[in-house]
C-alpha positions in Angstrom: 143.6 125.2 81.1 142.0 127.0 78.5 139.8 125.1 76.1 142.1 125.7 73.2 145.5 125.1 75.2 143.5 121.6 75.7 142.7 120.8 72.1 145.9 121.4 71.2 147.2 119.1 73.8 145.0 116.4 72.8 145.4 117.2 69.0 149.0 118.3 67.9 150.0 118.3 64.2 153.1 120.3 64.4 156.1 118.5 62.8 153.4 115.7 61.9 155.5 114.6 58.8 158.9 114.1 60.6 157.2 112.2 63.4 155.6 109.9 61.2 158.2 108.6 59.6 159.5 107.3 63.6 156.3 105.4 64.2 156.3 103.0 61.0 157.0 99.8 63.5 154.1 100.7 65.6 151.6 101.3 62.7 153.1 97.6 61.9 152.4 96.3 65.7 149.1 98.2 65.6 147.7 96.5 62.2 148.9 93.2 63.7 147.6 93.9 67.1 144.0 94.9 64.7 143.8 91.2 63.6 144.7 89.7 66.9 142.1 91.2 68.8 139.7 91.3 66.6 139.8 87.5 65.6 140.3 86.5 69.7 137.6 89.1 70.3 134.9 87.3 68.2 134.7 84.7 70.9 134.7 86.4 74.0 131.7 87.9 72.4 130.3 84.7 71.6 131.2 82.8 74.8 130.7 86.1 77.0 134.1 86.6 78.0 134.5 90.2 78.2 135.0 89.5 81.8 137.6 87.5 82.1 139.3 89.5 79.6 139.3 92.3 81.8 140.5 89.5 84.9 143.5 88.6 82.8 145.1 91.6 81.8 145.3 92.7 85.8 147.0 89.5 86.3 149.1 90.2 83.4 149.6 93.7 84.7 151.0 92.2 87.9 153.0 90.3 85.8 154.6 93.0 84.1 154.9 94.7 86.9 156.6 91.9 89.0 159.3 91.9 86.2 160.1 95.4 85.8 160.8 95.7 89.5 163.2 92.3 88.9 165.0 93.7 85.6 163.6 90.9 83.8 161.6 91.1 80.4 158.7 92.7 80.9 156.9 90.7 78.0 157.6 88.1 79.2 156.4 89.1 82.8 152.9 89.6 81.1 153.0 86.5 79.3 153.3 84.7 82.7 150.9 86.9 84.3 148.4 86.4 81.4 148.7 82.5 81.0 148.5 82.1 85.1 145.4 83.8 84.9 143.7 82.3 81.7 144.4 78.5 83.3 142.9 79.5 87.0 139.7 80.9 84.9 139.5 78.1 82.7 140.3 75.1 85.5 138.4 76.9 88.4 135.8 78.3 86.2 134.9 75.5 84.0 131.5 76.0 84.8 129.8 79.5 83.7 128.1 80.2 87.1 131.6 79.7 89.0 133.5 82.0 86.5 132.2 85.6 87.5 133.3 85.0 91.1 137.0 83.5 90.0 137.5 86.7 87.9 136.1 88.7 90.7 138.6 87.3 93.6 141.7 87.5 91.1 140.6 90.9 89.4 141.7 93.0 92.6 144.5 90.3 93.7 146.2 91.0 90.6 145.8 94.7 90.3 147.0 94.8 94.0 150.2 93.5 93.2 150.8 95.5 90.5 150.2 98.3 92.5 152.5 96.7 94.6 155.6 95.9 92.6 155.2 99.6 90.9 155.4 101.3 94.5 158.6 99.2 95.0 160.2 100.0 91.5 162.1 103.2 91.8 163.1 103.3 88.3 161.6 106.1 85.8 157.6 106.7 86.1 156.7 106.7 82.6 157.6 103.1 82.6 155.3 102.9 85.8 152.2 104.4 83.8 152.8 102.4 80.4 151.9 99.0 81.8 148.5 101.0 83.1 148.0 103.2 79.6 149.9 101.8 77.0 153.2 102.8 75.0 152.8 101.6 72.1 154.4 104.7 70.4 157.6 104.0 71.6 158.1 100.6 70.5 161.5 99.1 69.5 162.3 96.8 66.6 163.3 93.9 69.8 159.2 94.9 71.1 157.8 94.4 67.7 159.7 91.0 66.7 158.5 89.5 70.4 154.9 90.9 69.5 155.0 89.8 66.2 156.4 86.0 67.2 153.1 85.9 70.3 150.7 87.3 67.7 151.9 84.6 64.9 151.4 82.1 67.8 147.8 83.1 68.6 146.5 83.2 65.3 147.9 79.5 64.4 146.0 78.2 67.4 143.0 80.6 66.4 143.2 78.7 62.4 143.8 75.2 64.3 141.1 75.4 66.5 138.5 78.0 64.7 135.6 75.6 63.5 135.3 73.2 66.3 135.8 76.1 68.7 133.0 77.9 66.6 130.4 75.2 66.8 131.6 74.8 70.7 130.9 78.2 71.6 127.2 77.8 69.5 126.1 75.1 71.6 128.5 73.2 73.8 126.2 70.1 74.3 125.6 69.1 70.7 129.5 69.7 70.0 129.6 67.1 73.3 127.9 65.0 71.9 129.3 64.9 68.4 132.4 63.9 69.9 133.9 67.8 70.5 136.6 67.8 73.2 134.2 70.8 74.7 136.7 71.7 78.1 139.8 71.0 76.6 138.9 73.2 73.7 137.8 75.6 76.0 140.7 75.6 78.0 143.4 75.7 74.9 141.3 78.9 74.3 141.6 80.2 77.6 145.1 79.9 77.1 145.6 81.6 73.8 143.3 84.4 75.1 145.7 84.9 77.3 148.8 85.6 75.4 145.8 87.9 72.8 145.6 89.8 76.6 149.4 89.7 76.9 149.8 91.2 73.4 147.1 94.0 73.8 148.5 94.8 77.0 151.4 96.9 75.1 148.5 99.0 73.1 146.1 100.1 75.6 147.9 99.3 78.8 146.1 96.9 81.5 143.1 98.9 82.3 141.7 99.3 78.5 142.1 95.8 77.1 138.6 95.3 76.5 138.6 98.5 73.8 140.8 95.9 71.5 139.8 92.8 72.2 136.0 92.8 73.2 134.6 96.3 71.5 135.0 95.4 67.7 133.3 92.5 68.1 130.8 93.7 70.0 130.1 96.1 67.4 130.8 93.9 64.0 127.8 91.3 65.5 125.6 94.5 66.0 125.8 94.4 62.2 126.0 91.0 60.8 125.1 87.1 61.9 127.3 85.6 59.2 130.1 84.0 60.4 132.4 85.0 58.3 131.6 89.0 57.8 132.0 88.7 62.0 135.6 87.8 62.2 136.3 90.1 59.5 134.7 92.8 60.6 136.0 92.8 64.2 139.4 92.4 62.3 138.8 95.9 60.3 137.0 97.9 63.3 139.9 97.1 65.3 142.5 98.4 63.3 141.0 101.2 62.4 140.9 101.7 66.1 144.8 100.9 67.0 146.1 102.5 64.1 143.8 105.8 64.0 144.9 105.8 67.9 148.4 106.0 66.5 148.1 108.5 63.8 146.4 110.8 65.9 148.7 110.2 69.4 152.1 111.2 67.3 152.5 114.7 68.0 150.7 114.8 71.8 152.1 113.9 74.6 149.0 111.3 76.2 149.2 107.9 76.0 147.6 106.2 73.1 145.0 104.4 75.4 142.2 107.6 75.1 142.3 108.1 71.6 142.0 103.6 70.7 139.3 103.5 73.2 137.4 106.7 71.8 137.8 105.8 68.3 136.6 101.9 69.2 133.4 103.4 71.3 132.3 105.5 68.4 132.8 102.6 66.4 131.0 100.8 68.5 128.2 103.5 68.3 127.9 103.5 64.6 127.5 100.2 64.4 124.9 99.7 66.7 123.1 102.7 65.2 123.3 101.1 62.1 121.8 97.4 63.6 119.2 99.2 65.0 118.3 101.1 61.7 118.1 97.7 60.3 116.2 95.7 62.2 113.7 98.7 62.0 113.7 98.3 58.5 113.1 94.7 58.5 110.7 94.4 61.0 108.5 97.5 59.1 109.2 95.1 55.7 108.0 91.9 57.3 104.7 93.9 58.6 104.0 94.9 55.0 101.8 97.9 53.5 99.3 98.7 55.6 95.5 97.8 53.6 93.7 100.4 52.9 90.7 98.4 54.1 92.3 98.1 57.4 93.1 101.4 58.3 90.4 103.5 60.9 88.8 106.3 59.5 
């Protein structure tokens, strides 16, 4: 393939108008999906999650998988998946030195079975390939209400449970100690990561999860400390990411998982760029002028 035949694969604009007007409920699951992720996402930076994240979408995969094979609702398949995984990380990996090896014995269990349940559904391959890449594109006003209703559950646990979950995650013994439920809370959060993996899961597919929930984050604290600009930022920089990954998937024919991901790692880029610029900056302003007096001759 020629290098032009492949930009205008990736990049197709012809009949842009007319296609945009079919894509309005996804730009409404992608702006939703923006402040999902990037709330959920500013504590798996902050309790160094990005892992598990990663372990509970395969579960959630296998989920999915599991119920397209059955007929049964694949959301729903996902949501089971996801939850089963986020408890078994949370119960069996209470402890952070026992979690990286949970995630790492469920990681290929659950992406086994996927693999499994795919190569026994005969049904059409493009449903095969979403659960891997994503589809959002095609959603359905049924798809959007179920994502809307499991997004509007995550962020009311997220409100409940955001400033003692906060102070957990910035030291776990003094929240102890001040009375903090620390592994209930950190289960409960477990838990709604899940159903934030569940949801994102329909985005970017299984495989790129971390591009919604774990990159904006990363990026917004390359950039800010404050607590507030964080969440807020991660909110904006994954937005931008799912909904520029829609506007620019409409008229091409691959998934929408390449161009989120692309747009969230340049992001990502700019933002650390921009950190670095600045602590520069204010490590050259807190050395001062150099004294004249001082300098060699």
């Amino acid at each position: 393939m020629s290098w032009h035949a492949m930009w205008h694969e990736i990049f197709n604009f012809e009949d842009y108008g007319a296609l945009l007007g079919l894509v309005r409920t996804s730009l409404v699951a992608g702006a939703v999906l923006g402040l999902v992720g990037g709330l959920a996402g500013t504590f798996v930076v902050m309790r160094d999650l990005a892992f598990a994240v990663h372990g509970i979408s395969e579960l959630s995969f296998a989920g999915a998988a599991a119920a397209l094979l059955l007929g049964a609702s694949v959301a729903g398949g996902s949501i089971a998946g996801a939850l089963a995984a986020a408890a078994l990380i949370g119960v069996l990996g209470a402890r952070a030195r026992d979690r990286g090896s949970v995630i790492g014995v469920l990681m290929p269990f659950g992406l086994g079975l996927g693999v499994l349940f795919l190569s026994l559904y005969k049904g059409r391959s493009a449903n095969k390939f979403g659960l891997l890449t994503g589809q959002i594109v095609a959603i359905d006003t049924p798809r959007l209400s179920w994502l809307l209703a499991t997004s509007a559950v995550v962020l009311v646990c997220l409100a409940v449970m955001w400033r003692p979950l906060a102070f957990a995650s910035l030291d776990a013994d003094v929240a102890a100690a001040r009375g903090v439920p620390v592994r209930a809370l950190s289960l409960m959060f477990m838990l709604v990561l899940g159903l934030a993996v569940a949801v994102s899961v329909q985005v970017v597919g299984a495989l790129l999860v971390l591009a919604l929930i774990c990159t904006p984050a990363a990026a917004a604290v390359r950039v800010t400390a404050s607590p507030v600009l964080v969440p807020v930022l991660s909110t904006v920089l994954a937005t931008v990411s799912v909904v520029g990954g829609i506007l620019l998937s409409i008229g091409s024919s691959i998934p929408i998982s390449p161009y989120v991901t692309t747009i969230s790692f340049l992001l990502y880029g700019v933002c650390r760029a921009a950190g670095a610029v600045r602590a520069r900056r204010g490590w050259t302003a807190r050395r001062g002028p150099a004294r004249l007096d001082t300098v060699p001759t």
